[in-house]
C-alpha positions as a Markdown table, in Angstrom:
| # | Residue | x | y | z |
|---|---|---|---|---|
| 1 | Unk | -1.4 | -26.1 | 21.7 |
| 2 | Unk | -3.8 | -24.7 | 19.2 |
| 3 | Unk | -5.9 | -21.6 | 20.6 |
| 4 | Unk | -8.9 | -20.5 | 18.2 |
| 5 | Unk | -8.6 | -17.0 | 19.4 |
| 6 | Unk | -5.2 | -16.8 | 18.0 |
| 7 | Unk | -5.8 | -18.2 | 14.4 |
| 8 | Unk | -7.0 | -16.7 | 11.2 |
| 9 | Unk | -10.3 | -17.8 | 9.6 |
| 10 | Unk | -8.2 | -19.7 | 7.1 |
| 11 | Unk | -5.7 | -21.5 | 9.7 |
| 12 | Unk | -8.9 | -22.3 | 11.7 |
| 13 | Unk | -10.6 | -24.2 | 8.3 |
| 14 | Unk | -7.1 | -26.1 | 7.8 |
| 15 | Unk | -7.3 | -27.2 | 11.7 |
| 16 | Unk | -11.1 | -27.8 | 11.3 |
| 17 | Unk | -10.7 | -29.8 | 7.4 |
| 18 | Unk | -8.3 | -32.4 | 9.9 |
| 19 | Unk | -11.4 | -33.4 | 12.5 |
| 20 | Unk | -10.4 | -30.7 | 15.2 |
| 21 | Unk | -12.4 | -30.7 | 18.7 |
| 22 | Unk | -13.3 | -27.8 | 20.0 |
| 23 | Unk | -12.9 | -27.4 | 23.7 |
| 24 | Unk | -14.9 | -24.5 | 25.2 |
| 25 | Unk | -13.8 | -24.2 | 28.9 |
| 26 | Unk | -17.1 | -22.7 | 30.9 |
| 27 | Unk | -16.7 | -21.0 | 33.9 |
| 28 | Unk | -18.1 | -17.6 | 35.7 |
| 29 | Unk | -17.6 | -14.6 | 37.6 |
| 30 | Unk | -18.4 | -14.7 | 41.0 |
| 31 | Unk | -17.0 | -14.5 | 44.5 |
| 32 | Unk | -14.6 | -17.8 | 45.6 |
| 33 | Unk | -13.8 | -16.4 | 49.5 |
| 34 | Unk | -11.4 | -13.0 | 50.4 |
| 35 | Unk | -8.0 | -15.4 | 49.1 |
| 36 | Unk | -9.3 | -16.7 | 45.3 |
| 37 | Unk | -10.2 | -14.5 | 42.7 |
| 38 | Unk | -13.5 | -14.3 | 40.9 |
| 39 | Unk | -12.3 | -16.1 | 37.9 |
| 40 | Unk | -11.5 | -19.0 | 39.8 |
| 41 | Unk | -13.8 | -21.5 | 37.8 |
| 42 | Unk | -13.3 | -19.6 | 34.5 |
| 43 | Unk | -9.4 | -20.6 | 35.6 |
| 44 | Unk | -10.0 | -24.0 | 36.0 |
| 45 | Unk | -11.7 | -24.7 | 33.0 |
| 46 | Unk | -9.2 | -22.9 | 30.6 |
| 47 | Unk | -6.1 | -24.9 | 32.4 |
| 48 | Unk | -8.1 | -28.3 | 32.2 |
| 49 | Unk | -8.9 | -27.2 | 28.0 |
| 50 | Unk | -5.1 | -26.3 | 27.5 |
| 51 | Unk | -3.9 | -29.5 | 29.4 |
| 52 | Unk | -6.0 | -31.6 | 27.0 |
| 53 | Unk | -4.9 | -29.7 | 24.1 |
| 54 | Unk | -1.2 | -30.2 | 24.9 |
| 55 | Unk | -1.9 | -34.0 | 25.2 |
| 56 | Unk | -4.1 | -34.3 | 22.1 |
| 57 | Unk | -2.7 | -32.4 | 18.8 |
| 58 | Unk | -6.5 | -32.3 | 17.8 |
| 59 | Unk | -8.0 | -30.5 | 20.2 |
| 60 | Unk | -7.9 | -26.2 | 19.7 |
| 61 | Unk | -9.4 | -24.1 | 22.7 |
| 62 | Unk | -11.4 | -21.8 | 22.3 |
| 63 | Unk | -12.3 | -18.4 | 24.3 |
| 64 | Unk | -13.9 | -18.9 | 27.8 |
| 65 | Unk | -17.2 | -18.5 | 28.5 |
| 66 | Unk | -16.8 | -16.1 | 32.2 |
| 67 | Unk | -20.2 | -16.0 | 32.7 |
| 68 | Unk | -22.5 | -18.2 | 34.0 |
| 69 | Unk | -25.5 | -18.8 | 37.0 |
| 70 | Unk | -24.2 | -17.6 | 39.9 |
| 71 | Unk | -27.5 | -16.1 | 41.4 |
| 72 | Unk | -26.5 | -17.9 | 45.0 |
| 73 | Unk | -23.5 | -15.4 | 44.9 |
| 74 | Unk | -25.6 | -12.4 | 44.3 |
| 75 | Unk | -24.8 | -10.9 | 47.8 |
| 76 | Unk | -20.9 | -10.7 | 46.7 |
| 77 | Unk | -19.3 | -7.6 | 45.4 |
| 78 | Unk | -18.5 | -8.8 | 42.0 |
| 79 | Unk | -20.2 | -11.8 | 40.9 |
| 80 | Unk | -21.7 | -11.2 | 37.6 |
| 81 | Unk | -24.4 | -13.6 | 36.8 |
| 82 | Unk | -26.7 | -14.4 | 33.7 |
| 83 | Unk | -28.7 | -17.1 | 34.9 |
| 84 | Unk | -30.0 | -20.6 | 34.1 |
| 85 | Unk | -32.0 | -20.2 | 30.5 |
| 86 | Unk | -29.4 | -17.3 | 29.6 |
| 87 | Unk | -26.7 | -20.3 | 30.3 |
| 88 | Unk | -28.0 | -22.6 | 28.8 |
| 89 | Unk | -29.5 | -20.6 | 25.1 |
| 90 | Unk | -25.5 | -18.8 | 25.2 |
| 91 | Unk | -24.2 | -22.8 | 24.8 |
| 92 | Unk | -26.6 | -23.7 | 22.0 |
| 93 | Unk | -26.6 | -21.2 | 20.0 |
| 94 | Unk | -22.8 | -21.3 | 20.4 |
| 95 | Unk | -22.4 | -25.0 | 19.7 |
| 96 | Unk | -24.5 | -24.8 | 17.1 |
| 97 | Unk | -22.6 | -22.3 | 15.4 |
| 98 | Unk | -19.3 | -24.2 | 16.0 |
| 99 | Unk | -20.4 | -27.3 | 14.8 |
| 100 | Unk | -20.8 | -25.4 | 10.9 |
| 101 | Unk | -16.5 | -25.8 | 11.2 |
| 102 | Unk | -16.1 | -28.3 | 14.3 |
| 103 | Unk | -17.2 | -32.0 | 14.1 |
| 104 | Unk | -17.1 | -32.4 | 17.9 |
| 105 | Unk | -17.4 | -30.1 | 20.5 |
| 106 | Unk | -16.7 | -30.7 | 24.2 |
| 107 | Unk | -17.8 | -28.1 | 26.7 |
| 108 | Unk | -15.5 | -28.0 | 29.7 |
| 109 | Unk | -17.5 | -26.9 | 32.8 |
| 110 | Unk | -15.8 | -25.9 | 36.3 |
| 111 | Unk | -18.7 | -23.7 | 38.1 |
| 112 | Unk | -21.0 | -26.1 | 39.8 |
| 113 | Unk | -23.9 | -23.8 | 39.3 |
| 114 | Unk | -23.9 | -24.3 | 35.6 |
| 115 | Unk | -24.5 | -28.1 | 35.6 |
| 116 | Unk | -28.0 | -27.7 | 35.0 |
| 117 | Unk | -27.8 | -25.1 | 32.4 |
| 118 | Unk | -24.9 | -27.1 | 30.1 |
| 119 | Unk | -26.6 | -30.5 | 30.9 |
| 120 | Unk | -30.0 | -29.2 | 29.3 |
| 121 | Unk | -27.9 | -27.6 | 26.4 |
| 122 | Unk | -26.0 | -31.0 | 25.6 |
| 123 | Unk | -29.2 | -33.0 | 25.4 |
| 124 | Unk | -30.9 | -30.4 | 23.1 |
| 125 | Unk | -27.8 | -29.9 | 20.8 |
| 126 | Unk | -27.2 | -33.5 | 20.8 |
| 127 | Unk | -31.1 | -34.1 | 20.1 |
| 128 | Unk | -30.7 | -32.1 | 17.2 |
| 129 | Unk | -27.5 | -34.2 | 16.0 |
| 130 | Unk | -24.6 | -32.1 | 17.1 |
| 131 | Unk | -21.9 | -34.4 | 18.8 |
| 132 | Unk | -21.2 | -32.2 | 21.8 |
| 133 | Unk | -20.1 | -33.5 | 25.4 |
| 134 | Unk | -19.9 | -32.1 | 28.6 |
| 135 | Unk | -17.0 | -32.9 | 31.5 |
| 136 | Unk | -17.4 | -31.8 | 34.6 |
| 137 | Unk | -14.5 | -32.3 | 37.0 |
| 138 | Unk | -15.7 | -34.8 | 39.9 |
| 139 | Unk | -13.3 | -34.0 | 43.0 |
| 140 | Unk | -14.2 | -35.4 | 47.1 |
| 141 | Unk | -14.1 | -32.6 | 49.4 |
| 142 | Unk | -15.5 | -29.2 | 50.2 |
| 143 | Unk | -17.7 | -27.5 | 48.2 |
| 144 | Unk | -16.4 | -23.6 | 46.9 |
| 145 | Unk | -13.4 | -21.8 | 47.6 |
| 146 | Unk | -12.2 | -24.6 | 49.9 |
| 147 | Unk | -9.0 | -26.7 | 49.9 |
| 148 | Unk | -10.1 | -28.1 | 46.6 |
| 149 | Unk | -10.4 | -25.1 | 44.5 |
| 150 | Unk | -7.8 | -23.4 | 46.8 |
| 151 | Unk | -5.1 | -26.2 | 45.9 |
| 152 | Unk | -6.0 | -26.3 | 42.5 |
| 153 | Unk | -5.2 | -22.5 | 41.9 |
| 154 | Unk | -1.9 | -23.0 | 44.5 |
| 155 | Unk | -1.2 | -25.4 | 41.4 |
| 156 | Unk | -1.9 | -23.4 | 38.2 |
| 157 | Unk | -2.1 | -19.4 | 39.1 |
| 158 | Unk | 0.2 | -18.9 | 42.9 |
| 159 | Unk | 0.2 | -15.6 | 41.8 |
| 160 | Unk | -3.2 | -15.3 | 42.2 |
| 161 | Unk | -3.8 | -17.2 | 45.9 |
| 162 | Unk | -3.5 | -15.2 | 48.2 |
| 163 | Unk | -3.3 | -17.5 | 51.1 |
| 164 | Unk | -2.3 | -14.9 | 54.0 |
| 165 | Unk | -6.5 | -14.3 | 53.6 |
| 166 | Unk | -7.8 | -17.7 | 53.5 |
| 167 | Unk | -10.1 | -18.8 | 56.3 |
| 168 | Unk | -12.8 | -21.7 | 57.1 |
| 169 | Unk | -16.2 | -20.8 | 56.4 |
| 170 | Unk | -19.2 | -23.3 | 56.6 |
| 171 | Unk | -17.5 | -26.1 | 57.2 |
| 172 | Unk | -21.4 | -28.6 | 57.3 |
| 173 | Unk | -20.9 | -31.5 | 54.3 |
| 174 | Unk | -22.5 | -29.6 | 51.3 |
| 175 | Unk | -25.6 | -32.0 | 51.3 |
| 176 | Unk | -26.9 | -30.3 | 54.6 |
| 177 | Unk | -26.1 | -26.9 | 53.4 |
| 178 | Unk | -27.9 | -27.0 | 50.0 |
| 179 | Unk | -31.3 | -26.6 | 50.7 |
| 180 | Unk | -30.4 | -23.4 | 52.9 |
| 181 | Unk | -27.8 | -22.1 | 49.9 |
| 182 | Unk | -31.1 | -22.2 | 47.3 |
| 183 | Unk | -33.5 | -20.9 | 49.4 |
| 184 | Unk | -31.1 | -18.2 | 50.9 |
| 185 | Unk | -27.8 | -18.1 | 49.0 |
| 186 | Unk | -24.2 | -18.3 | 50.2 |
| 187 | Unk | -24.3 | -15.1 | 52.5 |
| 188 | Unk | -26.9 | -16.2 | 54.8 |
| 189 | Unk | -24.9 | -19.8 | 55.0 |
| 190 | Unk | -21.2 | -18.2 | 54.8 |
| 191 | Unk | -20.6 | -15.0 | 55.4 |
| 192 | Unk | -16.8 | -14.7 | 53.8 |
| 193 | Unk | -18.3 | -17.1 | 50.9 |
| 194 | Unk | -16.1 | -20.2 | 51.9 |
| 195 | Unk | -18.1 | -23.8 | 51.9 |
| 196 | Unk | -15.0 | -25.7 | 53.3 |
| 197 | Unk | -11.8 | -24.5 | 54.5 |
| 198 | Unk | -8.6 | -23.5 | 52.2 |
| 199 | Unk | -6.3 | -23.1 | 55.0 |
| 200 | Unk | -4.7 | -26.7 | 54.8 |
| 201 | Unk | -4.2 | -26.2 | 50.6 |
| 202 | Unk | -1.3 | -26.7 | 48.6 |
| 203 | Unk | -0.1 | -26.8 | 45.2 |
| 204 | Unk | 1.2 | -30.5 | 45.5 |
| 205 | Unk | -2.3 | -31.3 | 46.6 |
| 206 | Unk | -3.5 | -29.6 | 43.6 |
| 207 | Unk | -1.4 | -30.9 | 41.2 |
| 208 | Unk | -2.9 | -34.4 | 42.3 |
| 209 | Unk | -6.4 | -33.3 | 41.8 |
| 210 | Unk | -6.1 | -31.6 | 38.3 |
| 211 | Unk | -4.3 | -35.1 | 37.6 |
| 212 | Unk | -7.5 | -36.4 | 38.8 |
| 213 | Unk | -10.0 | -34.1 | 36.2 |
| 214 | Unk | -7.4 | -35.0 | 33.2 |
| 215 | Unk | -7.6 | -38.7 | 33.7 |
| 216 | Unk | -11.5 | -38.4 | 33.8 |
| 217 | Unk | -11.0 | -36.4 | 30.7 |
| 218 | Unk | -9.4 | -38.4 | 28.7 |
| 219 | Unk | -11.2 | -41.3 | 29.8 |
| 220 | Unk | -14.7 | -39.3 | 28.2 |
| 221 | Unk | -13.0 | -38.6 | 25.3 |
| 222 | Unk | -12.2 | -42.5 | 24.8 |
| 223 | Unk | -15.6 | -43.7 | 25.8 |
| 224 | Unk | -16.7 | -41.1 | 23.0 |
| 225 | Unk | -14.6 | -41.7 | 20.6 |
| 226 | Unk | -15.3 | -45.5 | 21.1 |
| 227 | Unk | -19.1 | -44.7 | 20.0 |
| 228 | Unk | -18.1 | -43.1 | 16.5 |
């Protein structure tokens, strides 16, 4: 697997000269209930860029973005948020300087709050003729910090579940909750931060899931690669 972080200027321009893709995994900082920690999404997206990266000799990763618009966890100890515009000017100025040594770019997003932000940024950068993407992981269940995410981290970091502190919080379909979490954010909805409940999680289920996200992956960069 070919990490940008880890290369020279001149390895990078030998990967580059051979039609790299650069995947940028974009997450955040913010709070994912008492059991996951606040890299969770930032997580995600790095194991979903190195998964594609081990399948596809092409692809180099390159350093996480860990910070994104998490205003609706502003109550949290810990979430660090930059906002919608912030988001969204960070990706295009940053694709646009990767695409001076990357042909294709494909921004890898696991924080639901950023969709927006990166959608606005792939339509400006690819109005201007950069050929950027966006994938965003499309899983059925519970919201944040749930058995979802919770199965998904049981899967790629145990270390860093700690499941003796998992609990159900708002456990309404997400639909009904949202117009409460915008108005009011997560605290006034769950008070421990959890829209689902992690308690019934495990790694097996997450290995299924992250299956799941690759397949949908791959099957972008085909459709993609089937427009060139």
């Amino acid at each position: 697997m070919a990490t940008l972080a880890d290369l020279s200027w001149t390895q990078a321009g030998s990967v580059a000269a051979r039609g790299a893709l650069l995947a940028v995994p974009v997450g955040s900082t913010e709070q994912h209930g008492p059991h996951l920690p606040l890299s969770t999404d930032t997580d995600i997206a790095v194991a979903l860029a190195s998964l594609l990266a081990d399948r596809r000799p092409e692809v180099v990763v390159a350093p996480a973005i860990a910070y994104g618009s998490s205003g609706e966890h502003a109550d949290f100890t810990g979430t660090l948020s930059i906002g919608q515009q912030a988001t969204e000017l960070f990706l295009v100025e940053l694709v646009r300087s990767a695409s001076a040594s990357f042909p294709r770019v494909l921004l890898i997003c696991a924080h639901g709050g950023n969709r927006g932000a990166v959608l606005r940024a792939e339509q400006r950068l690819r109005t201007e003729g950069h050929d950027v993407r966006a994938f965003f992981p499309r899983w059925e269940g519970d919201a944040h910090a749930g058995r979802i995410e919770t199965s998904i981290m049981l899967a790629i970091h145990p270390t860093r579940v700690r499941m003796e502190l998992a609990e159900a919080g708002a456990l309404a379909p997400v639909q009904e909750l949202f117009p409460r979490l915008v108005r009011e954010g997560v605290r006034k909805v769950s008070a421990n931060g959890v829209l689902g409940d992690p308690t019934g999680a495990s790694a097996r289920e997450g290995r299924v899931l992250f299956d799941l996200a690759a397949g949908q992956m791959c099957e972008l960069l085909a459709d993609w690669e089937g427009l060139r």
